[in-house]
BANU-75157 format. One record per residue (C-alpha): residue number from 0; z, x, y. Coordinates in pm, 1 decimal. Example, Ala and Ser with C-alpha at 12.3 -4.5 7.8 and 13.67 -1.06 7.14 Angstrom:
BANU-75157
<site n="0" up="780.0" east="1230.0" north="-450.0"/>
<site n="1" up="714.0" east="1367.0" north="-106.0"/>
end
This chain:
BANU-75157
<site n="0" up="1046.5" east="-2758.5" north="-3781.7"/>
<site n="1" up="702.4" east="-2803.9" north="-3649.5"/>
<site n="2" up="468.6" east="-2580.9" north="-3776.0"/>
<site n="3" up="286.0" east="-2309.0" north="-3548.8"/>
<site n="4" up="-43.0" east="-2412.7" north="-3721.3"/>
<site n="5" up="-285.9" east="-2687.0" north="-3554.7"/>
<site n="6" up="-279.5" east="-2936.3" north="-3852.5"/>
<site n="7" up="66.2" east="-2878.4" north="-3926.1"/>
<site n="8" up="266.6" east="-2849.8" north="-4266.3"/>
<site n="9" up="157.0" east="-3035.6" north="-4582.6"/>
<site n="10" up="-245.8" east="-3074.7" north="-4447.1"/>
<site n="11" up="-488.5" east="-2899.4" north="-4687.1"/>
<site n="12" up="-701.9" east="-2632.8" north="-4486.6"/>
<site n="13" up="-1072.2" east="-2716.2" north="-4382.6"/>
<site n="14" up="-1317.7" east="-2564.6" north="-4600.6"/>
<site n="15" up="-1494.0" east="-2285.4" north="-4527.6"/>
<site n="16" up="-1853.8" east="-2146.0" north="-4591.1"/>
<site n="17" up="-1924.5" east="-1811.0" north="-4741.9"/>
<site n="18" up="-2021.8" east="-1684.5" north="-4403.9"/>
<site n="19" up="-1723.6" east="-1806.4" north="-4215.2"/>
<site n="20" up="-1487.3" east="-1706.4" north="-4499.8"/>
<site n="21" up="-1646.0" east="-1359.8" north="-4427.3"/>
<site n="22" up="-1580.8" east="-1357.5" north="-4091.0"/>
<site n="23" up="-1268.1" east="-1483.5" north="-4133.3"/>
<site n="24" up="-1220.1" east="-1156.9" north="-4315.3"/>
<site n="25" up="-1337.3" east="-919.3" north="-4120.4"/>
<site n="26" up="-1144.6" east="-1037.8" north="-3817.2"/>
<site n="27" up="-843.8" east="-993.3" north="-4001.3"/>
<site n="28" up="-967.9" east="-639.1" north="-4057.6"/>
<site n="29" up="-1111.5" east="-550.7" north="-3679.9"/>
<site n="30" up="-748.4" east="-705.5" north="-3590.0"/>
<site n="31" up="-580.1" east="-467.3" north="-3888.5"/>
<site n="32" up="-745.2" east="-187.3" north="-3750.4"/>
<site n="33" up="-695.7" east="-238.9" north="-3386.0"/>
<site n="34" up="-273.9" east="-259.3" north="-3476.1"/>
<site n="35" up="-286.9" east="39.7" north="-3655.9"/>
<site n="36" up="-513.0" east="226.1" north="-3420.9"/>
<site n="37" up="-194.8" east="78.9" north="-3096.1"/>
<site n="38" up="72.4" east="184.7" north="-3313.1"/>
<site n="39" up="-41.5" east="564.6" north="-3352.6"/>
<site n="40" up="125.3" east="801.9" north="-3133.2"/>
<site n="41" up="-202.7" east="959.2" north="-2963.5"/>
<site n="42" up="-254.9" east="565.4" north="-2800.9"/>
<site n="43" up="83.4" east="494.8" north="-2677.1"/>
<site n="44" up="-83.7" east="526.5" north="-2326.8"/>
<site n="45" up="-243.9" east="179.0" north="-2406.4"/>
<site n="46" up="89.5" east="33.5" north="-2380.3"/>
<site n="47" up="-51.7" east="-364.0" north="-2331.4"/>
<site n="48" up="216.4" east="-447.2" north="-2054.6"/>
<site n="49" up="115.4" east="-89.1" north="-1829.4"/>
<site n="50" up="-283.9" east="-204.4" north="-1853.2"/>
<site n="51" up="-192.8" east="-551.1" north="-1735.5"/>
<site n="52" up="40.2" east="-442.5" north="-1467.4"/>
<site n="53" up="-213.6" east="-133.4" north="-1370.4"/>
<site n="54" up="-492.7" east="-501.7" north="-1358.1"/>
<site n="55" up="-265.7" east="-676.5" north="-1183.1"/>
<site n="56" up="-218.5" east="-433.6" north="-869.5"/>
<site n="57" up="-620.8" east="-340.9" north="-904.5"/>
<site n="58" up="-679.8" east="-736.2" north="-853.4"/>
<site n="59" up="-466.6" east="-769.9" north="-559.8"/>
<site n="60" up="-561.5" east="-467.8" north="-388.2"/>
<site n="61" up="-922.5" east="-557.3" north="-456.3"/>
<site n="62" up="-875.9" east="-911.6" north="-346.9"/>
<site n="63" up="-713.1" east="-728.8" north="5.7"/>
<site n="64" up="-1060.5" east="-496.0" north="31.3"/>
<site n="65" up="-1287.2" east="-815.7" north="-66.8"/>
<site n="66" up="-1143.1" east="-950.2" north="225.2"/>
<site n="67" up="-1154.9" east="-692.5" north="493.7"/>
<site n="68" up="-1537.0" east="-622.7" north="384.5"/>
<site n="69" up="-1641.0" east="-975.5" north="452.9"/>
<site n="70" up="-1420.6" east="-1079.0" north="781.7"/>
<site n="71" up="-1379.7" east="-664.9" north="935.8"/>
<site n="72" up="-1090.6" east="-812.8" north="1109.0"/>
<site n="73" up="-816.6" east="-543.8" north="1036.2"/>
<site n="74" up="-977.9" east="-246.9" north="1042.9"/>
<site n="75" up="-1199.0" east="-313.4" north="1341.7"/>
<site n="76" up="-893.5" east="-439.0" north="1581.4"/>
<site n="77" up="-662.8" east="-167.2" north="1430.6"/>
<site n="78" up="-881.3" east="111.8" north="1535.7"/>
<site n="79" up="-980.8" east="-21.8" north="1867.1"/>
<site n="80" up="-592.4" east="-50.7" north="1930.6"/>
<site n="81" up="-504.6" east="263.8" north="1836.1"/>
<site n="82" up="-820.9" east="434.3" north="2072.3"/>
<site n="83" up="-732.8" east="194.8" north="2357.9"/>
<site n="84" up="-318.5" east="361.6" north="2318.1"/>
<site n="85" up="-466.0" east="701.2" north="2291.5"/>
<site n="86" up="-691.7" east="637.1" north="2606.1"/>
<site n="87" up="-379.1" east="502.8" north="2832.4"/>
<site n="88" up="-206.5" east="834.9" north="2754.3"/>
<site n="89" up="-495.1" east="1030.8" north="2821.5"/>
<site n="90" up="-417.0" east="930.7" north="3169.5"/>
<site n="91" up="-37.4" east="999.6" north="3188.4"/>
<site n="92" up="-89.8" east="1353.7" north="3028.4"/>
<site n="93" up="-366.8" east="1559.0" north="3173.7"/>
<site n="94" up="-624.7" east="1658.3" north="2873.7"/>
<site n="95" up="-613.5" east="2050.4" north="2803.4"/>
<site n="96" up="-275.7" east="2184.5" north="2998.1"/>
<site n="97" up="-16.8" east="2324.9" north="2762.8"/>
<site n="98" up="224.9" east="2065.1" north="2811.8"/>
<site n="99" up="-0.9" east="1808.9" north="2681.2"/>
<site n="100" up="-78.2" east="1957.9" north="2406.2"/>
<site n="101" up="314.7" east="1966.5" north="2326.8"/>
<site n="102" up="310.0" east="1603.9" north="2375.8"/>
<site n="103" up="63.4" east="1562.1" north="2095.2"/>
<site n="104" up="266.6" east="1455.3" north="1748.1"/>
<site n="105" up="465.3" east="1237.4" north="1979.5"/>
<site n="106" up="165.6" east="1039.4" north="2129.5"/>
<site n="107" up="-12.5" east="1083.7" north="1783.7"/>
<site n="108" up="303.3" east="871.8" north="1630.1"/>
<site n="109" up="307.9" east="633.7" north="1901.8"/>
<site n="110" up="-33.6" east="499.9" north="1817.7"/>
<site n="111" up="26.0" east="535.2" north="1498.2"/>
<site n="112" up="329.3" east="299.5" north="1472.2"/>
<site n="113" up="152.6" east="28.7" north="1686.2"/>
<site n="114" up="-165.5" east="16.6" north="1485.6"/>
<site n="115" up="71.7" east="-31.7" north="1206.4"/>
<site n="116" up="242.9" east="-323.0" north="1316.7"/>
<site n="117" up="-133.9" east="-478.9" north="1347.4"/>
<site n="118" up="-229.2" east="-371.7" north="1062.6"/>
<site n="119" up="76.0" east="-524.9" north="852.6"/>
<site n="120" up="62.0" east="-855.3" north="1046.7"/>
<site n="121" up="-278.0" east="-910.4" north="940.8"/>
<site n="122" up="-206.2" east="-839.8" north="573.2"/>
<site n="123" up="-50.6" east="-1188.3" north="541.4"/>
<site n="124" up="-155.8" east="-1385.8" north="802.8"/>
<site n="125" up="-462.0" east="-1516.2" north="546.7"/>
<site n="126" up="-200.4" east="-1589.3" north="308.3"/>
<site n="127" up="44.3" east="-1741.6" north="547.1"/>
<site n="128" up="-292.5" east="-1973.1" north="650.9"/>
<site n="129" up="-371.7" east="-2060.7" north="327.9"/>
<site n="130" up="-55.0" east="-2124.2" north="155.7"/>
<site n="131" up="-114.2" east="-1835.3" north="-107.1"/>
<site n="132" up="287.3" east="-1678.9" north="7.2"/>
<site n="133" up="393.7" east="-1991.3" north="-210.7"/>
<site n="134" up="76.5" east="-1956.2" north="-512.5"/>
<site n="135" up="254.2" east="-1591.5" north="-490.0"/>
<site n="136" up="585.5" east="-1651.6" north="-557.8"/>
<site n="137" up="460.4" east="-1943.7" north="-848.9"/>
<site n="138" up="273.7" east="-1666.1" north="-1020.0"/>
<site n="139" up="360.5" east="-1537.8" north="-1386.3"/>
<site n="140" up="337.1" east="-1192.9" north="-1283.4"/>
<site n="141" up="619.1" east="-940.6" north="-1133.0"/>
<site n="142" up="626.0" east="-976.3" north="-760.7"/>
<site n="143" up="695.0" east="-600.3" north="-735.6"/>
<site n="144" up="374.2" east="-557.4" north="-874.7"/>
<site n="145" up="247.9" east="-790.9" north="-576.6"/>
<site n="146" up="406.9" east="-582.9" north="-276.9"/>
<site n="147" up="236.1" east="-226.3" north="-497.0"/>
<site n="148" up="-109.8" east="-390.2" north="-457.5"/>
<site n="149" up="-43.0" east="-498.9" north="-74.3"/>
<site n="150" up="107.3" east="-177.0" north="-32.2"/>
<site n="151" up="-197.0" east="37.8" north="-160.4"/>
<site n="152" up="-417.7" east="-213.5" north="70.9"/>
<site n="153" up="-222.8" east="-172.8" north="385.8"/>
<site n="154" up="-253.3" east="242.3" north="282.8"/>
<site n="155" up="-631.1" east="239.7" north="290.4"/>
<site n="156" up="-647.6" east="44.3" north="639.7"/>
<site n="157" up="-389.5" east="246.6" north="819.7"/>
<site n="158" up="-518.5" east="625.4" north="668.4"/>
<site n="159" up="-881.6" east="496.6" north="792.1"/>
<site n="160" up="-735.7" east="398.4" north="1155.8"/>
<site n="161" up="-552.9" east="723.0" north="1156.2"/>
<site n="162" up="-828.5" east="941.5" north="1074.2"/>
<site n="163" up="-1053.1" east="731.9" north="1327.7"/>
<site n="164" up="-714.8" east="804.5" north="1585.4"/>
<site n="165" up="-668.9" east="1181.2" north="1521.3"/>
<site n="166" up="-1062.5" east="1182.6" north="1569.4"/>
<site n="167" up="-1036.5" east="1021.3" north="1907.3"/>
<site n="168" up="-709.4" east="1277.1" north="2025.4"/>
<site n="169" up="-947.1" east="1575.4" north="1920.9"/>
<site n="170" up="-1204.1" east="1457.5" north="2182.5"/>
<site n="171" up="-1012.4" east="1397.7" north="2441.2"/>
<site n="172" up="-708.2" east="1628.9" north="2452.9"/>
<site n="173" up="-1021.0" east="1910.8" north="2369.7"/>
<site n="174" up="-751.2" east="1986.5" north="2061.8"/>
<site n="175" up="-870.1" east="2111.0" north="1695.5"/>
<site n="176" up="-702.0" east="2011.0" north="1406.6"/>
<site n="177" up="-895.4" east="2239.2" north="1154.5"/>
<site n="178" up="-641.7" east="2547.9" north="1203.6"/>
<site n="179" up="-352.2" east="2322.2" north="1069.5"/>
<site n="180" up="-527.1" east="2018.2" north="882.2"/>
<site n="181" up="-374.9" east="2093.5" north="521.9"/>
<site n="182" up="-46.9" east="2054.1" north="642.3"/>
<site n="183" up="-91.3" east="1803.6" north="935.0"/>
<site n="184" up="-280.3" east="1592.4" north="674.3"/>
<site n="185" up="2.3" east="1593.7" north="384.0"/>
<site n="186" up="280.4" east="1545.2" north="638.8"/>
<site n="187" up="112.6" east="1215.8" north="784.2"/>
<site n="188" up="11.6" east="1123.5" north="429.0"/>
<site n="189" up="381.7" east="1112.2" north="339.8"/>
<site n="190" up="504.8" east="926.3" north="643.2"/>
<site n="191" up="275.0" east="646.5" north="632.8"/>
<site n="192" up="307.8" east="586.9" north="262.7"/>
<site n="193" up="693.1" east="573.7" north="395.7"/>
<site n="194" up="555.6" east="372.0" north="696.0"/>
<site n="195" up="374.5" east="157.7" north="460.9"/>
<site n="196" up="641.8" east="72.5" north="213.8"/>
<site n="197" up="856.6" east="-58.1" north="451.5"/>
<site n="198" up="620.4" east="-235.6" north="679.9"/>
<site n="199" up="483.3" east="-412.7" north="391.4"/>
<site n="200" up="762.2" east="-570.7" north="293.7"/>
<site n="201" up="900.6" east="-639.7" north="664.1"/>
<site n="202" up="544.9" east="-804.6" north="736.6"/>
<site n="203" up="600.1" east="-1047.4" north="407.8"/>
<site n="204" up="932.5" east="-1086.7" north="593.0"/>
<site n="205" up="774.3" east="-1205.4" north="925.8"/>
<site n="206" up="514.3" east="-1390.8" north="801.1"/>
<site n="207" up="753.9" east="-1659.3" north="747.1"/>
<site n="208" up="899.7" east="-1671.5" north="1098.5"/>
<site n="209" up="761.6" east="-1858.9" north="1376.5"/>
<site n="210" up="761.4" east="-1542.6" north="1604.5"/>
<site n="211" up="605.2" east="-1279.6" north="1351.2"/>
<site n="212" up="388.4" east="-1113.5" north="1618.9"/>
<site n="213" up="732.5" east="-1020.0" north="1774.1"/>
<site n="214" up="967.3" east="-1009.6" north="1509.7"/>
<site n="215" up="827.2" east="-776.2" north="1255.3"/>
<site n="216" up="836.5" east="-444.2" north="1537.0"/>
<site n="217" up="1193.7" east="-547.8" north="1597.2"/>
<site n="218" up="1244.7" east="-567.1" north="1243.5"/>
<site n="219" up="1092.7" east="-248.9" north="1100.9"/>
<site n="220" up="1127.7" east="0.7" north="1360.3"/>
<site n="221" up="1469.4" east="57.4" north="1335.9"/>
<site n="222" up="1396.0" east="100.4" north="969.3"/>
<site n="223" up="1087.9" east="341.3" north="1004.1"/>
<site n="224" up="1290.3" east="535.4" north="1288.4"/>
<site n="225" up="1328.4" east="845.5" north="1019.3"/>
<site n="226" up="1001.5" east="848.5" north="903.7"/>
<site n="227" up="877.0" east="840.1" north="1279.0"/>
<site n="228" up="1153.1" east="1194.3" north="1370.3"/>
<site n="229" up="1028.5" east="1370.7" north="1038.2"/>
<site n="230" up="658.5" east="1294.7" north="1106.0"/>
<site n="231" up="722.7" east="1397.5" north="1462.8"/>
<site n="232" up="931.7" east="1718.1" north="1390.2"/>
<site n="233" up="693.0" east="1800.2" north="1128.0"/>
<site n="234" up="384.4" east="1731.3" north="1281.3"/>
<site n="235" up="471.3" east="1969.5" north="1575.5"/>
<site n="236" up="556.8" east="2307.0" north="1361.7"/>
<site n="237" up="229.0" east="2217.6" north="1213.9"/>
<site n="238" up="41.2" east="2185.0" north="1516.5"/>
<site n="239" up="176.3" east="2468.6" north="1673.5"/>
<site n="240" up="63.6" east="2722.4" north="1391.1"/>
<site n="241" up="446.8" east="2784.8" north="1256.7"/>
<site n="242" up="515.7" east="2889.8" north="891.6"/>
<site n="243" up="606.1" east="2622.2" north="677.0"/>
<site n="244" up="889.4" east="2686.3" north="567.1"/>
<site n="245" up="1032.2" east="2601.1" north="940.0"/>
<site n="246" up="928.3" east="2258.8" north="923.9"/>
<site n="247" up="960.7" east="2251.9" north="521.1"/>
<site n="248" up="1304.9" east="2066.5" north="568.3"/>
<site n="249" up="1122.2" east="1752.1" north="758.3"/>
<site n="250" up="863.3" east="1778.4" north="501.4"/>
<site n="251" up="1153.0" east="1687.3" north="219.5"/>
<site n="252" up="1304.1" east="1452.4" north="408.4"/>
<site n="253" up="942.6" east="1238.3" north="459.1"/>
<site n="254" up="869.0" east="1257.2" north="118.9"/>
<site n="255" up="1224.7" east="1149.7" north="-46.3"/>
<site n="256" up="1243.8" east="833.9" north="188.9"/>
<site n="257" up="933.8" east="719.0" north="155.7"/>
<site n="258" up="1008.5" east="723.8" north="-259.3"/>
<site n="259" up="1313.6" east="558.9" north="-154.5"/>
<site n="260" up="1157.3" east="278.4" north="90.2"/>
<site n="261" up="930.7" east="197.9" north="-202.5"/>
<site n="262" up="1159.5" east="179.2" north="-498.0"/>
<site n="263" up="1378.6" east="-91.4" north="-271.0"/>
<site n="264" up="1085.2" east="-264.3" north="-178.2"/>
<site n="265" up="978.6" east="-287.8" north="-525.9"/>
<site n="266" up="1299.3" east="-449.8" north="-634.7"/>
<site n="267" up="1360.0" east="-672.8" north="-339.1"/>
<site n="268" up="1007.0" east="-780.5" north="-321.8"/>
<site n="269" up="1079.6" east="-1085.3" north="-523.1"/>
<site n="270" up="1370.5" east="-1246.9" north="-299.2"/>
<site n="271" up="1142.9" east="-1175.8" north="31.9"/>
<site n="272" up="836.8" east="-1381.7" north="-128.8"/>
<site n="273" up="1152.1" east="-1644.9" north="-219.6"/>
<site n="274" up="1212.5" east="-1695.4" north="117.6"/>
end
């Protein structure tokens, strides 16, 4: 049996001076006292494998920022898509009539889906470049804690290119969102974390494929198609000024499938970055 120790069985140890014996010591102490202080019921939140998984989505969602605030690729062509869809409406629906103002949460969705589909192509093209899908997949770490941290990422870009979106409607359409913004705000939060989950893992998907520019909206959409009728349905009681307990229903719906998008992503996260 080999022994754990580097100068194995049967080899007398070095010896040491007074001042390393004593620090010899009082590491065994400090590391005495750091166990006991882990084991105690009032530090069970410093559970060792939740800090390194909480560091492990904090590094890959800061690598994804990093990025983005040295190229401004994502954000930059997201946002200018999502204006330039809002502007070709603006011409098909004539700013400040009552039926365009009806028209809103469906043209507000529309935009919002395509700047997605930017936005979650982008999010692995640099890894798809540089061959970090594969350094990914070799890494000791859970890949479901990969797709959380890519998730999170493509969150930050897509609420910024909504809010930049919603900012551009108000202009033109002459509409105000303040009367309604609670509720118009929590029921897109919940659809694009929903929106999110799955395109996240759909864009890992298609970043394998030769045709990912085209693949990934045929892959997702019919996938996001519930989030996109709750958001919709939702989004227009809101708008309108209507209790909410008549759009309360869509509300539910929005938030259980976008828990249910990302517990499946989680999971299956590891055979898409397998492919």
């Amino acid at each position: 049996m080999n022994s754990p120790l580097p100068w194995g069985e049967g080899v007398p140890l070095p010896a040491l001076s007074p001042a390393g014996a004593g620090r010899v010591r009082g590491f065994a102490v400090t590391n005495q006292n750091r166990r006991a202080r882990l084991l105690t019921p009032d530090s069970r939140i410093l559970n060792p494998n939740s800090v390194r998984s909480l560091k492990i989505i904090a590094a890959v969602l800061a690598k994804d920022l990093r990025l983005e605030w040295r190229n401004r690729e994502t954000l930059a062509s997201v946002c200018v898509f999502g204006i330039l869809v809002v502007f070709l409406f603006n011409f098909a629906f004539e700013s400040g009539r009552e039926e365009s103002l009806r028209q809103l949460p469906g043209l507000l969705w529309v935009a919002f889906a395509f700047a997605g589909v930017l936005c979650f192509n982008r999010s692995f093209a640099l890894e798809r470049e540089n061959a970090c899908l594969e350094g990914m997949a070799l890494a000791p770490v859970d890949p479901g804690l990969v797709y959380l941290g890519k998730m999170l990422a493509n969150l930050i870009f897509l609420s910024i290119a909504e809010s930049v979106i919603v900012f551009a409607v108000s202009l033109w359409y002459n509409f105000s969102f303040v009367p309604s913004l609670k509720w118009f705000a929590a029921i897109t939060f919940l659809c694009t974390l929903g929106y999110v989950a799955v395109g996240t893992t759909f864009g890992a998907v298609a970043a394998n494929l030769h045709m990912r520019e085209v693949m990934l909206p045929v892959l997702q959409f019919p996938v996001a198609l519930p989030i996109f009728i709750a958001g919709i349905e939702a989004s227009t009681g809101a708008l309108k000024g209507d209790p909410p307990s008549s759009y309360m229903s869509w509300v539910k719906l929005a938030a259980g499938i976008a828990v249910i998008f990302i517990v499946l992503s989680y999971l299956l996260f590891e055979y898409v970055l397998e492919e």
